[in-house]
PyMOL CGO cylinders between C-alpha atoms (Angstrom):
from pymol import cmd
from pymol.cgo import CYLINDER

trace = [
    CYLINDER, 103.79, 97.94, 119.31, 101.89, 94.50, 118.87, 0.3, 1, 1, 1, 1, 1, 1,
    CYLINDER, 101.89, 94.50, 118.87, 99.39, 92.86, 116.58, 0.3, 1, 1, 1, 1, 1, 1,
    CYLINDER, 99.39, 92.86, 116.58, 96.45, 91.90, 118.64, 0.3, 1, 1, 1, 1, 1, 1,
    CYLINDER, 96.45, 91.90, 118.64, 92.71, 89.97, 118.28, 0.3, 1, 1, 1, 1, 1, 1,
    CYLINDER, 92.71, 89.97, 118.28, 91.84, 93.56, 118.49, 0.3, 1, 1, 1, 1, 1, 1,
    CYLINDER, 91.84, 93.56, 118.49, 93.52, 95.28, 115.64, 0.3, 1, 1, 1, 1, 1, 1,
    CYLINDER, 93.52, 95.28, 115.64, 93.23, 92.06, 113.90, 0.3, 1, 1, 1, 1, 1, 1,
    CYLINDER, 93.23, 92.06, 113.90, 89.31, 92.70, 114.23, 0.3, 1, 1, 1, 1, 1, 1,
    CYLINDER, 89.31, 92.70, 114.23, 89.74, 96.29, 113.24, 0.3, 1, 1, 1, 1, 1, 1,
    CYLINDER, 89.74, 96.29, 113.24, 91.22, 95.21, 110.01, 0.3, 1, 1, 1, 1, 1, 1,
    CYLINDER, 91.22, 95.21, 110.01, 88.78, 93.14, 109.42, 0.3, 1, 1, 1, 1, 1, 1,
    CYLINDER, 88.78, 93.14, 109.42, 86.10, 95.97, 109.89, 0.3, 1, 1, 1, 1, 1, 1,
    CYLINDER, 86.10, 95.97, 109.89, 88.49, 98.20, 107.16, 0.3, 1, 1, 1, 1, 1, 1,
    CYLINDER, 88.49, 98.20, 107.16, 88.63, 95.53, 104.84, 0.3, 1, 1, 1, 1, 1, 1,
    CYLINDER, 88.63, 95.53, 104.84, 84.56, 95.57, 105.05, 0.3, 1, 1, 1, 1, 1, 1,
    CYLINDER, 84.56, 95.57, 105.05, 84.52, 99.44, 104.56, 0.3, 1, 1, 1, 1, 1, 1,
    CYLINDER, 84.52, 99.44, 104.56, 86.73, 98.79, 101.09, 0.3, 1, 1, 1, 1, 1, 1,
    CYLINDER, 86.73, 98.79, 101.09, 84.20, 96.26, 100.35, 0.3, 1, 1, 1, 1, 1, 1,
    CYLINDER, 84.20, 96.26, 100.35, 81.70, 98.79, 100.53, 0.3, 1, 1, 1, 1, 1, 1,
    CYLINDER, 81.70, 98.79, 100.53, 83.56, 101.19, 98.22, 0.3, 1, 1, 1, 1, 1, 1,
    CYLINDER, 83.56, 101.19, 98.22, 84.00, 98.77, 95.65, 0.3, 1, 1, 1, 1, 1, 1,
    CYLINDER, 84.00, 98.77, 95.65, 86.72, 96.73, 95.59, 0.3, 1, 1, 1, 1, 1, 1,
    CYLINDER, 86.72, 96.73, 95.59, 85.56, 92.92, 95.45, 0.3, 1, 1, 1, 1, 1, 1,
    CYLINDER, 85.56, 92.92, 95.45, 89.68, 91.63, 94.33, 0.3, 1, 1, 1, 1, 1, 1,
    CYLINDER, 89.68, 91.63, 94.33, 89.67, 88.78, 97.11, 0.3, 1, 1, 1, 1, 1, 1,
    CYLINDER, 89.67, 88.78, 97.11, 93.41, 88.11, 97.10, 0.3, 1, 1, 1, 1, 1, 1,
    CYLINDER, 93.41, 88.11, 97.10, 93.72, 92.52, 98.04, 0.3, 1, 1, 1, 1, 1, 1,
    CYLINDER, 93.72, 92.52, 98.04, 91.37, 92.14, 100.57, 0.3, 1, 1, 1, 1, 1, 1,
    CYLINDER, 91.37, 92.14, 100.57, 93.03, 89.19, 102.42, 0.3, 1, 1, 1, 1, 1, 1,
    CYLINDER, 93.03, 89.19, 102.42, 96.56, 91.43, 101.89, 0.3, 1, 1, 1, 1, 1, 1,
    CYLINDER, 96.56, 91.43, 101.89, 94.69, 94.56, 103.65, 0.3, 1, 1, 1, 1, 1, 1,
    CYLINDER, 94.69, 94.56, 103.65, 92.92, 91.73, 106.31, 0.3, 1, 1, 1, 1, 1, 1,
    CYLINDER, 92.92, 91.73, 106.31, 96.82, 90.47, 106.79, 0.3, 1, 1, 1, 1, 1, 1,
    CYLINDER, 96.82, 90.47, 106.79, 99.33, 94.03, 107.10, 0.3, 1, 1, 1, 1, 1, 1,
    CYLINDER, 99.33, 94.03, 107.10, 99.20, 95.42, 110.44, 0.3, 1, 1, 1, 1, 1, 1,
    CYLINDER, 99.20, 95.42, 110.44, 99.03, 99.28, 109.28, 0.3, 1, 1, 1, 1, 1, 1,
    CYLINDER, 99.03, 99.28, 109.28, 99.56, 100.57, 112.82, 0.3, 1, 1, 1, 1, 1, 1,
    CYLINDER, 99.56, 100.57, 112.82, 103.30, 99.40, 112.61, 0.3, 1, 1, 1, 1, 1, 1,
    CYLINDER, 103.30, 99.40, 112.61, 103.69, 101.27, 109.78, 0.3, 1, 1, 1, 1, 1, 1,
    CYLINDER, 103.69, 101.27, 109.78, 102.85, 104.89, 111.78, 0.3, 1, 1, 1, 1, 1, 1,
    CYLINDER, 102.85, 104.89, 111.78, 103.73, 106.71, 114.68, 0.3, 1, 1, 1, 1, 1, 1,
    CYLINDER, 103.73, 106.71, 114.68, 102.61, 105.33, 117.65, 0.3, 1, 1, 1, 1, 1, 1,
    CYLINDER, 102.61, 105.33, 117.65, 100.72, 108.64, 118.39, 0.3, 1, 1, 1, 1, 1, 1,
    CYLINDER, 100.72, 108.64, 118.39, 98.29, 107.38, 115.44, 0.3, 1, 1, 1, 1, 1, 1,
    CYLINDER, 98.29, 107.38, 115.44, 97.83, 103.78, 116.34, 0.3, 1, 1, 1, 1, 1, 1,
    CYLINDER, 97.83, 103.78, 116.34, 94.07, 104.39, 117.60, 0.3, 1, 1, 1, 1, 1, 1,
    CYLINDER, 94.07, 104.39, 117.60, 93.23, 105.63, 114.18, 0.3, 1, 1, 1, 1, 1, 1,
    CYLINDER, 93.23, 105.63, 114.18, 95.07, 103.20, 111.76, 0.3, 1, 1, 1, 1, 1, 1,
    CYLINDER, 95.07, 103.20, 111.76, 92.55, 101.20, 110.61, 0.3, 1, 1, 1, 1, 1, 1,
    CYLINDER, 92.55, 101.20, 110.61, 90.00, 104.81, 109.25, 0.3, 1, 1, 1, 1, 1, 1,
    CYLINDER, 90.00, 104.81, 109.25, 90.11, 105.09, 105.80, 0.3, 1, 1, 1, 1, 1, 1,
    CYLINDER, 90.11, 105.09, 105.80, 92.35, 107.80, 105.73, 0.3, 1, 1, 1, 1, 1, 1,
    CYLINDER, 92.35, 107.80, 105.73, 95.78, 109.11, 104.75, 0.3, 1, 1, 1, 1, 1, 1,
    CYLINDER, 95.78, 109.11, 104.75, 98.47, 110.24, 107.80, 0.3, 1, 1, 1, 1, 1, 1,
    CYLINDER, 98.47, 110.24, 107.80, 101.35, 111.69, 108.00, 0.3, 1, 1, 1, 1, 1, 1,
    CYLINDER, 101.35, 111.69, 108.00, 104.95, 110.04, 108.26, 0.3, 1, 1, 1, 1, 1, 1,
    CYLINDER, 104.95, 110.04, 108.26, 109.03, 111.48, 108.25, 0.3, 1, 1, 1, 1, 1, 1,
    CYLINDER, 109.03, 111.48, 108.25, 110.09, 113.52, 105.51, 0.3, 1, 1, 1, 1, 1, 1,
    CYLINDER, 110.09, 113.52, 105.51, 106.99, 115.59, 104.86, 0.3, 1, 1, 1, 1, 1, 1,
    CYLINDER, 106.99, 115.59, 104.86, 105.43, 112.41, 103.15, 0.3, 1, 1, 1, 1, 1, 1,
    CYLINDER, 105.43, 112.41, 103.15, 101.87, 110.16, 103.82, 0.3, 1, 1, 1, 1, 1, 1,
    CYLINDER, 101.87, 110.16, 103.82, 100.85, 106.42, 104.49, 0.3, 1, 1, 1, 1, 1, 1,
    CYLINDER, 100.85, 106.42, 104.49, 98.25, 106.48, 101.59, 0.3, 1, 1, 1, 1, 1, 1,
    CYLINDER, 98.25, 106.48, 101.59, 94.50, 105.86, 102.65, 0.3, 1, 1, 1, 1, 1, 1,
    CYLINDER, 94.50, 105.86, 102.65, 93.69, 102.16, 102.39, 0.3, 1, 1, 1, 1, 1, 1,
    CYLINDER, 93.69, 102.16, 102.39, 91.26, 102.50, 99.63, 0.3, 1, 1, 1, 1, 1, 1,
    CYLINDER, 91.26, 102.50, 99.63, 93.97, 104.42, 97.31, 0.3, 1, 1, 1, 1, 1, 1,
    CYLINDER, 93.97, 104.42, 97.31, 96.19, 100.96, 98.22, 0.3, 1, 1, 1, 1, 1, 1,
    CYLINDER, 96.19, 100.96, 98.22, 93.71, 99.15, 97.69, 0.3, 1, 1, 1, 1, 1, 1,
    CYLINDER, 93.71, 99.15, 97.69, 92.42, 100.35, 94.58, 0.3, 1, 1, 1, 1, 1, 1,
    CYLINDER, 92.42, 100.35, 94.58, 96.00, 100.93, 92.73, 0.3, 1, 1, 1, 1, 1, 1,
    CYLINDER, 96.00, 100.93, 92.73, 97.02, 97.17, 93.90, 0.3, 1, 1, 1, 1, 1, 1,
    CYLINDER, 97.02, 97.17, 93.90, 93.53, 95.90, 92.59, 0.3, 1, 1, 1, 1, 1, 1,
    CYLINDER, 93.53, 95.90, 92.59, 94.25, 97.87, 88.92, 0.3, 1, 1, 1, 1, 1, 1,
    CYLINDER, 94.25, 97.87, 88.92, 97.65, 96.04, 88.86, 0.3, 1, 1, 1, 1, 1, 1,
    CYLINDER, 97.65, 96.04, 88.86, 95.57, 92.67, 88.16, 0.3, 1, 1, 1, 1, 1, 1,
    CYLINDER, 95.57, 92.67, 88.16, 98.64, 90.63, 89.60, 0.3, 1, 1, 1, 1, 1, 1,
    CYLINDER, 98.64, 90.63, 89.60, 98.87, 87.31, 89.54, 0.3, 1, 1, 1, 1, 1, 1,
    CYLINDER, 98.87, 87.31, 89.54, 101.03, 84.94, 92.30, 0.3, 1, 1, 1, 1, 1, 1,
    CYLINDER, 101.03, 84.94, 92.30, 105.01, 85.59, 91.38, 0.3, 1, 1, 1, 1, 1, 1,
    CYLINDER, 105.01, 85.59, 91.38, 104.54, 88.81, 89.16, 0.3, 1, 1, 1, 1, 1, 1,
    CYLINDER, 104.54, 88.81, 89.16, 107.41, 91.46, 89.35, 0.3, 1, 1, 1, 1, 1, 1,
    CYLINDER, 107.41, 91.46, 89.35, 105.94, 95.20, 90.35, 0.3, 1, 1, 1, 1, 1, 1,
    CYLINDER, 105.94, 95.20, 90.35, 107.85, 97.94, 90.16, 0.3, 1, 1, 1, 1, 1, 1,
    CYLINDER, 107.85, 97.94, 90.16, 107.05, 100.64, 93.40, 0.3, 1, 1, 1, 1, 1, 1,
    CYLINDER, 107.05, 100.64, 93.40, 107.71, 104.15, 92.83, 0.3, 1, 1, 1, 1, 1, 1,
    CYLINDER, 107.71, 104.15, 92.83, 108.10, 105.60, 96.82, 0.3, 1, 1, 1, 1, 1, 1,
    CYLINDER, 108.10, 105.60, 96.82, 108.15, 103.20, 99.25, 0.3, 1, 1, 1, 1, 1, 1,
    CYLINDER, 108.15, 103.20, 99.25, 107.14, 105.47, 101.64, 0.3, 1, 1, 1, 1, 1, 1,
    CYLINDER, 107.14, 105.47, 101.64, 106.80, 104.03, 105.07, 0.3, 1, 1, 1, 1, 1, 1,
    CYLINDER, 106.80, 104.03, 105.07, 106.49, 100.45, 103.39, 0.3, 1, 1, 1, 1, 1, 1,
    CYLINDER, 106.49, 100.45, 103.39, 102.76, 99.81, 104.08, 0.3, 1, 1, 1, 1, 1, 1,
    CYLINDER, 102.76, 99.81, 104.08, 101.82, 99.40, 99.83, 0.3, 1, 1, 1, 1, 1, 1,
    CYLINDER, 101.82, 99.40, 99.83, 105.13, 97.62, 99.76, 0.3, 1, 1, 1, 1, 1, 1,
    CYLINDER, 105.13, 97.62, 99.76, 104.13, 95.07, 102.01, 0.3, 1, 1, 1, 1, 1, 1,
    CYLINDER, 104.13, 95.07, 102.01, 100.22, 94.68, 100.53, 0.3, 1, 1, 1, 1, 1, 1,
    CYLINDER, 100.22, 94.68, 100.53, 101.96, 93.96, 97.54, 0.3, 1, 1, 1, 1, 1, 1,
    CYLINDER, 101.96, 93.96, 97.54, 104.31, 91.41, 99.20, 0.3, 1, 1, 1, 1, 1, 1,
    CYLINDER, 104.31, 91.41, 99.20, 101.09, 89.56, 100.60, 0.3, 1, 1, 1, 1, 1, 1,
    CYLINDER, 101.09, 89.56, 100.60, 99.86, 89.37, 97.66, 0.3, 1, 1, 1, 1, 1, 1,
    CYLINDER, 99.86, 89.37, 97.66, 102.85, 87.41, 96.47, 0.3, 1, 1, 1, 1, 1, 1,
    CYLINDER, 102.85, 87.41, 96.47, 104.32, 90.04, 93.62, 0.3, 1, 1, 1, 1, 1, 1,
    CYLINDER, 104.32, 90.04, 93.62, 108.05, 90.19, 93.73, 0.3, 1, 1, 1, 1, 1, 1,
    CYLINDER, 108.05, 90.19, 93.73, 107.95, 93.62, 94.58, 0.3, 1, 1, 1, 1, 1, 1,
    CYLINDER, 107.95, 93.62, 94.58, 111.32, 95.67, 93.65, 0.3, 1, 1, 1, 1, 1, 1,
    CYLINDER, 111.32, 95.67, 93.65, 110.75, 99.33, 95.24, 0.3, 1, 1, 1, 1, 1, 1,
    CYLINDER, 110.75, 99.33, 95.24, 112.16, 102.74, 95.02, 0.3, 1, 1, 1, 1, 1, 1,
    CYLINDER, 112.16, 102.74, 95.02, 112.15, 105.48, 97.68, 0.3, 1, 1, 1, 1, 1, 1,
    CYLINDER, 112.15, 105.48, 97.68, 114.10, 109.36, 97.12, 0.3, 1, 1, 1, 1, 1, 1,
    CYLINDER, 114.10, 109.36, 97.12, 113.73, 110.45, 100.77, 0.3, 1, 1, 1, 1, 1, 1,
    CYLINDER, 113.73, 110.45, 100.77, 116.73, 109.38, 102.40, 0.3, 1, 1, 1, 1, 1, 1,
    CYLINDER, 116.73, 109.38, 102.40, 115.21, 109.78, 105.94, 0.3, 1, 1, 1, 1, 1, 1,
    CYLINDER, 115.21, 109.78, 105.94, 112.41, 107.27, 104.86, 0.3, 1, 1, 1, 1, 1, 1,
    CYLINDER, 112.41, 107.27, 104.86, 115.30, 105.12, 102.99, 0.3, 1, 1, 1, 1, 1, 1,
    CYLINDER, 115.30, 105.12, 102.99, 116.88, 104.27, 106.16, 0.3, 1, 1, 1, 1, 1, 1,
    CYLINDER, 116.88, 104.27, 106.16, 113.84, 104.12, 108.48, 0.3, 1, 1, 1, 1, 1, 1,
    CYLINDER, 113.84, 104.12, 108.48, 112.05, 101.90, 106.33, 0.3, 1, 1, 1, 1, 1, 1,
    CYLINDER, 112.05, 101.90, 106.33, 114.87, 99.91, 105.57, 0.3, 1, 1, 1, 1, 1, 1,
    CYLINDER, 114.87, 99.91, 105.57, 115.26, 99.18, 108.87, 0.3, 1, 1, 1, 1, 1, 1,
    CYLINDER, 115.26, 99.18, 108.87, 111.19, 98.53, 109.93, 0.3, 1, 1, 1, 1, 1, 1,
    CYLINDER, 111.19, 98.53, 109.93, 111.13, 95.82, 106.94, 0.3, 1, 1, 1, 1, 1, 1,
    CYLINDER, 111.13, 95.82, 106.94, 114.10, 93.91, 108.48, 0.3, 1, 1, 1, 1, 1, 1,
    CYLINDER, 114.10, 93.91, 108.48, 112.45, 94.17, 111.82, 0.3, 1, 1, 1, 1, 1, 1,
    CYLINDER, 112.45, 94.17, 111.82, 109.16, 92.56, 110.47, 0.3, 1, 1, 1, 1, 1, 1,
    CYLINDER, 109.16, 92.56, 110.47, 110.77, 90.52, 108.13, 0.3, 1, 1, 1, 1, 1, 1,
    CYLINDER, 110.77, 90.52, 108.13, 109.28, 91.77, 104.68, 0.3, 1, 1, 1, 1, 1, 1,
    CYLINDER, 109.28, 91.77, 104.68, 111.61, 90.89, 101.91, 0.3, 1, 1, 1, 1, 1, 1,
    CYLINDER, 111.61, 90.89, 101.91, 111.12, 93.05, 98.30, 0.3, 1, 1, 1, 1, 1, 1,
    CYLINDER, 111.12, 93.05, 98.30, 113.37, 91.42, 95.81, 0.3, 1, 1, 1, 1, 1, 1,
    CYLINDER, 113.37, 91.42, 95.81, 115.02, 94.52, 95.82, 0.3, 1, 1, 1, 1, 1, 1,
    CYLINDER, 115.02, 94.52, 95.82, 115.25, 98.00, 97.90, 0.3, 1, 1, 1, 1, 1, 1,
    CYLINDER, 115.25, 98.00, 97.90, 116.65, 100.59, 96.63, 0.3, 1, 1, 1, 1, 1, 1,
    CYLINDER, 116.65, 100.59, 96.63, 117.43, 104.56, 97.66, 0.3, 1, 1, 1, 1, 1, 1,
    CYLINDER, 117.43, 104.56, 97.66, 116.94, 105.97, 94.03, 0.3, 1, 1, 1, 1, 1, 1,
    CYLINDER, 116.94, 105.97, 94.03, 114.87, 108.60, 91.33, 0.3, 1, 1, 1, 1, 1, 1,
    CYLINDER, 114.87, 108.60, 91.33, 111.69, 106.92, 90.57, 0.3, 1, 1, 1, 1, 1, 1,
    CYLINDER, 111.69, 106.92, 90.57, 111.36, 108.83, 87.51, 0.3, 1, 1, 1, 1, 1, 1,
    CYLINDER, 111.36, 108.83, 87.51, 114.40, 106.48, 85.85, 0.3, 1, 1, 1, 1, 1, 1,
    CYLINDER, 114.40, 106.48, 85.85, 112.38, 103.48, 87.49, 0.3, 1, 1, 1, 1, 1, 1,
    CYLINDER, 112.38, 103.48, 87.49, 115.01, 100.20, 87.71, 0.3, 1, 1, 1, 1, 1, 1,
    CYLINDER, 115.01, 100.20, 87.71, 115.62, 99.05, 84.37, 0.3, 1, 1, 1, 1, 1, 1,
    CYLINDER, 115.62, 99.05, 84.37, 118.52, 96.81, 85.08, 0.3, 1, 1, 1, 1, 1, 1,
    CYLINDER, 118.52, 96.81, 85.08, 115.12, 94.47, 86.41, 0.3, 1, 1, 1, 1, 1, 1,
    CYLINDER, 115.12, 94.47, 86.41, 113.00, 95.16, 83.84, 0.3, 1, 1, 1, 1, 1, 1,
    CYLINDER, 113.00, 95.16, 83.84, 110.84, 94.33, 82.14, 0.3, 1, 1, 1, 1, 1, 1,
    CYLINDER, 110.84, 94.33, 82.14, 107.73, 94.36, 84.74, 0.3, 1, 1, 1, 1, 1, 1,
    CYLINDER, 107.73, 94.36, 84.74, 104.62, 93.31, 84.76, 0.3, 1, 1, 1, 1, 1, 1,
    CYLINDER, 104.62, 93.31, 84.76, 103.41, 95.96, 86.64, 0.3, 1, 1, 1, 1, 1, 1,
    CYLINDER, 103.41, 95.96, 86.64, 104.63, 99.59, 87.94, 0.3, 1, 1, 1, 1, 1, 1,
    CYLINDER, 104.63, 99.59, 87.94, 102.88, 101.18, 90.73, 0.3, 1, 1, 1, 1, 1, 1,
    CYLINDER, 102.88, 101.18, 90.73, 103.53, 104.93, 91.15, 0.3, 1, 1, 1, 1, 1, 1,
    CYLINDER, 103.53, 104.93, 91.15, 102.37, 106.07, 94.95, 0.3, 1, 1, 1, 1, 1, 1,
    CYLINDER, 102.37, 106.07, 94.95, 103.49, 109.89, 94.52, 0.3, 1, 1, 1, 1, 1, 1,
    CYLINDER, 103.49, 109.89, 94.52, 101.27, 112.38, 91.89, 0.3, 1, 1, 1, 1, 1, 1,
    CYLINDER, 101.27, 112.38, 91.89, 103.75, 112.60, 88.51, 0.3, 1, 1, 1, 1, 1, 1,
    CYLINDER, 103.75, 112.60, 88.51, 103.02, 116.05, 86.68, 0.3, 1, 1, 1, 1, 1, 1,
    CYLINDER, 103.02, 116.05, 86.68, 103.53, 113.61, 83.65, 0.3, 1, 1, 1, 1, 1, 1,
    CYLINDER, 103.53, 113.61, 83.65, 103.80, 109.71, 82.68, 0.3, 1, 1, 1, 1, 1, 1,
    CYLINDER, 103.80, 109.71, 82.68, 107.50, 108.84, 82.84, 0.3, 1, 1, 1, 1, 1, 1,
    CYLINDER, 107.50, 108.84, 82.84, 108.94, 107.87, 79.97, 0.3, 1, 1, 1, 1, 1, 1,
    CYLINDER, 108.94, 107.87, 79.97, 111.38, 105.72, 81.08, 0.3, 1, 1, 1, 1, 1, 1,
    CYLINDER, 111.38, 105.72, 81.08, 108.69, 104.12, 83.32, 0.3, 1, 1, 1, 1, 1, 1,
    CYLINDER, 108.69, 104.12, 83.32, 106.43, 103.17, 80.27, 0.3, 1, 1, 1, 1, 1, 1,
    CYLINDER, 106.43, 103.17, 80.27, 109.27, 101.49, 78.60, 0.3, 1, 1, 1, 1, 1, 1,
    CYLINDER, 109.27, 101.49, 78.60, 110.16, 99.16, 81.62, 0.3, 1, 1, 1, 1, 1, 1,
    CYLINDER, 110.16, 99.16, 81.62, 106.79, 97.39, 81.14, 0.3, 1, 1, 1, 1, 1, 1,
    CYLINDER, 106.79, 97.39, 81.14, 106.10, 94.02, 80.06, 0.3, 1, 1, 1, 1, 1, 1,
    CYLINDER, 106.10, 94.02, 80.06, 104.23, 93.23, 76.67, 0.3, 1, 1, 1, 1, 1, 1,
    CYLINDER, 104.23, 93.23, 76.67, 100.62, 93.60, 78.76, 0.3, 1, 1, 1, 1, 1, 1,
    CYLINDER, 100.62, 93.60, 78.76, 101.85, 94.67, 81.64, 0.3, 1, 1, 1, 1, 1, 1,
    CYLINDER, 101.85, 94.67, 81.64, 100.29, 97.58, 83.02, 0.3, 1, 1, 1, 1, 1, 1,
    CYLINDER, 100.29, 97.58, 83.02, 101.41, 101.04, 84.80, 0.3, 1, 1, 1, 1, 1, 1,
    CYLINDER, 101.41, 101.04, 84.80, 99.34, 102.03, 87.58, 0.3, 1, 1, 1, 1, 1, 1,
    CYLINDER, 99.34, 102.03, 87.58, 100.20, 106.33, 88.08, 0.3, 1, 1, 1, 1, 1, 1,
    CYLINDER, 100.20, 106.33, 88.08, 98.39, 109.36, 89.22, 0.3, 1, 1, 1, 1, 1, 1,
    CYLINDER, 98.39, 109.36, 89.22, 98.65, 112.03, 87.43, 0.3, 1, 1, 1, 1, 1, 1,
    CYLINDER, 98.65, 112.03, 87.43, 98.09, 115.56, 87.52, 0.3, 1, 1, 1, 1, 1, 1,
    CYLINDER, 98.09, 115.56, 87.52, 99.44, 118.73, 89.91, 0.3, 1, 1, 1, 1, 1, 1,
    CYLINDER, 99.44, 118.73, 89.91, 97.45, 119.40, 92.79, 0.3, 1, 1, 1, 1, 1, 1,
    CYLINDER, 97.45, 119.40, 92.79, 94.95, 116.69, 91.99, 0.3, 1, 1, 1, 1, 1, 1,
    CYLINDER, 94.95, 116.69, 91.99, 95.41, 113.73, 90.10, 0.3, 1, 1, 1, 1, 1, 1,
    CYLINDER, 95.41, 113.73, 90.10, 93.54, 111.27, 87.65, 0.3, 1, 1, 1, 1, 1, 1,
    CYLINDER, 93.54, 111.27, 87.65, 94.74, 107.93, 88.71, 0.3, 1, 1, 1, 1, 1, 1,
    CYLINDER, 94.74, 107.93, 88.71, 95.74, 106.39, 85.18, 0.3, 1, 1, 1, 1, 1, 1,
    CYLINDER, 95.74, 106.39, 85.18, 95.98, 102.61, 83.79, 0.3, 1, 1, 1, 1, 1, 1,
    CYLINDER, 95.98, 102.61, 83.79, 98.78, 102.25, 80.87, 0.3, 1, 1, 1, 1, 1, 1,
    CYLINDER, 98.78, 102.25, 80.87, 98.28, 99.10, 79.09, 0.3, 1, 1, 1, 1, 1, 1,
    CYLINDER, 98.28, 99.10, 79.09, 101.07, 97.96, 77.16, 0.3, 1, 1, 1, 1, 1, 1,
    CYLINDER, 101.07, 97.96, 77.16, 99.31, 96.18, 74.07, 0.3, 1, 1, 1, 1, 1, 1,
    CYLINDER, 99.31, 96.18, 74.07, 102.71, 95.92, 72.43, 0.3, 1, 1, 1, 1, 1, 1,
    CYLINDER, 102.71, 95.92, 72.43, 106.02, 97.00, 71.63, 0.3, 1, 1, 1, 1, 1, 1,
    CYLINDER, 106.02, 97.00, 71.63, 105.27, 100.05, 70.61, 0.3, 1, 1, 1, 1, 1, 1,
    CYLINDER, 105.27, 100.05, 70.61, 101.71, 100.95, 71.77, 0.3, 1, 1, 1, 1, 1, 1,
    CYLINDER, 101.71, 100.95, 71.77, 99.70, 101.58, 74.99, 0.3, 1, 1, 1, 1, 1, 1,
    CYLINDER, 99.70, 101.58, 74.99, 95.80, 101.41, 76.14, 0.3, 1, 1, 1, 1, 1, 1,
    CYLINDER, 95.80, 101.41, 76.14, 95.04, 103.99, 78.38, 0.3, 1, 1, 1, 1, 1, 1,
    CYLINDER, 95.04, 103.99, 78.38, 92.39, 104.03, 80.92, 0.3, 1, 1, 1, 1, 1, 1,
    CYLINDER, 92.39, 104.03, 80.92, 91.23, 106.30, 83.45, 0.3, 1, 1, 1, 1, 1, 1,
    CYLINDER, 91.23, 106.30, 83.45, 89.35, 105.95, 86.69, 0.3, 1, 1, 1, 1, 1, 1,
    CYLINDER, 89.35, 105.95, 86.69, 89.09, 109.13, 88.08, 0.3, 1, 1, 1, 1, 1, 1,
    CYLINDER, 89.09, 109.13, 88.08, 90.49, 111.98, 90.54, 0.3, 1, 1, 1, 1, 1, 1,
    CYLINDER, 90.49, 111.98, 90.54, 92.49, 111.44, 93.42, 0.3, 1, 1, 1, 1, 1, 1,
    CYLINDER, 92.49, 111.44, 93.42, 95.23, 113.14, 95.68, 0.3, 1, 1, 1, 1, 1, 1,
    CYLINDER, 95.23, 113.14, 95.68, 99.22, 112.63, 96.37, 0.3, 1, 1, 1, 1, 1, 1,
    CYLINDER, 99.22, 112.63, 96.37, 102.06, 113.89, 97.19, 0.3, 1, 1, 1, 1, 1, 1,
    CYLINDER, 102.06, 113.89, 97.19, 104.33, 115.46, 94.48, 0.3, 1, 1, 1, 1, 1, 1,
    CYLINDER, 104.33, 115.46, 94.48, 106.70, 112.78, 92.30, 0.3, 1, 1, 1, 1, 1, 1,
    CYLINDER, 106.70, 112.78, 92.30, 109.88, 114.58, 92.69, 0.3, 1, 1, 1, 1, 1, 1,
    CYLINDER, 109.88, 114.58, 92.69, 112.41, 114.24, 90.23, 0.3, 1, 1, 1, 1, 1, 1,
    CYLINDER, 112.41, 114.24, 90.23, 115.96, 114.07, 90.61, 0.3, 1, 1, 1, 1, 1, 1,
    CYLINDER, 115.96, 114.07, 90.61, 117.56, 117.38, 88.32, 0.3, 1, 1, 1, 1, 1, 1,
    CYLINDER, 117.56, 117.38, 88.32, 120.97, 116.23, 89.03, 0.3, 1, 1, 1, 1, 1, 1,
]
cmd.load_cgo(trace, "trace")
């Protein structure tokens, strides 16, 4: 597949749609304006990659609807050179919206089957996270941390421990939560030993699996 005028104008007609659903964070729109989300599904999908919609990808998993992107990266409130934290990289597509909008993104994925694919797509397009790793989100990466912001792109039954921990003095965790449907869920941290949390309302993920083992 190819990036063309045409599914560069299509992109431009998404980004309008997010517009329209609220999300005014310039620097997310320009990242949604710049990914080409068709190269990040089956080619069977490629007419309808630029709907506002979730599809399916390998291993029973989804390429999350471009508001949901949209909405977590806006929470984040990065700034140019942060360090994020991705909980299931999935086919790659939040991974590289974060990456455009110039995070040092470190990312996580559990599915081996979307471990190797993925791997291989980001050397193919050339997206570079600071790290990629085949791992159990719920123990997030601590060896990196501390982060300024952890995005979890899978519904957790609960808030990680481990995850809240790995945050930055005001950095912030960005996680659904929930079973079948999920509240999507700002931690704060305020400071060593205390977190602000917010809540902006229901959404829908896959399951964050943890590893028993």
């Amino acid at each position: 597949m190819k990036d063309t005028f045409k599914h560069k104008g299509m992109r431009n007609k998404l980004a309008q749609v997010l517009i329209e659903k609220g999300i005014t964070d310039k620097t997310v729109l320009d990242a949604v304006r710049a990914v080409p989300r068709h190269m990040f599904m089956d080619s069977s999908f490629e007419g309808h990659a630029y709907q506002d919609k979730a599809f399916p990808i390998a291993a029973n998993q989804t390429i999350s609807q471009p508001y949901t992107v949209a909405f977590q990266t806006e929470l984040l409130d990065l700034k140019p050179n942060q360090t994020v934290l991705e909980i299931g990289t999935g086919s790659g597509y939040q991974t590289a919206v974060l990456l455009k909008c110039k995070a040092k993104v470190y990312t996580i994925e559990r599915q081996l089957e979307l471990f190797k694919k993925t791997s291989l797509f980001f050397k193919k397009m050339g997206y570079r996270p600071k790290k990629f790793i085949f791992g159990d989100g719920y123990k997030g990466l601590p060896e990196n941390a501390p982060y300024d912001g952890i995005i979890v792109t899978a519904g957790a039954p609960e808030v990680p421990r481990a995850l809240l921990s790995q945050l930055k003095v005001g950095g912030r965790l960005v996680i659904p939560v929930g079973i079948e449907d999920q509240i999507m869920t700002v931690y704060t941290r305020s400071s060593e030993k205390e977190f602000e949390k917010t809540e902006y309302g229901p959404f829908r993920f896959v399951p964050l699996l943890e590893d028993k083992n």
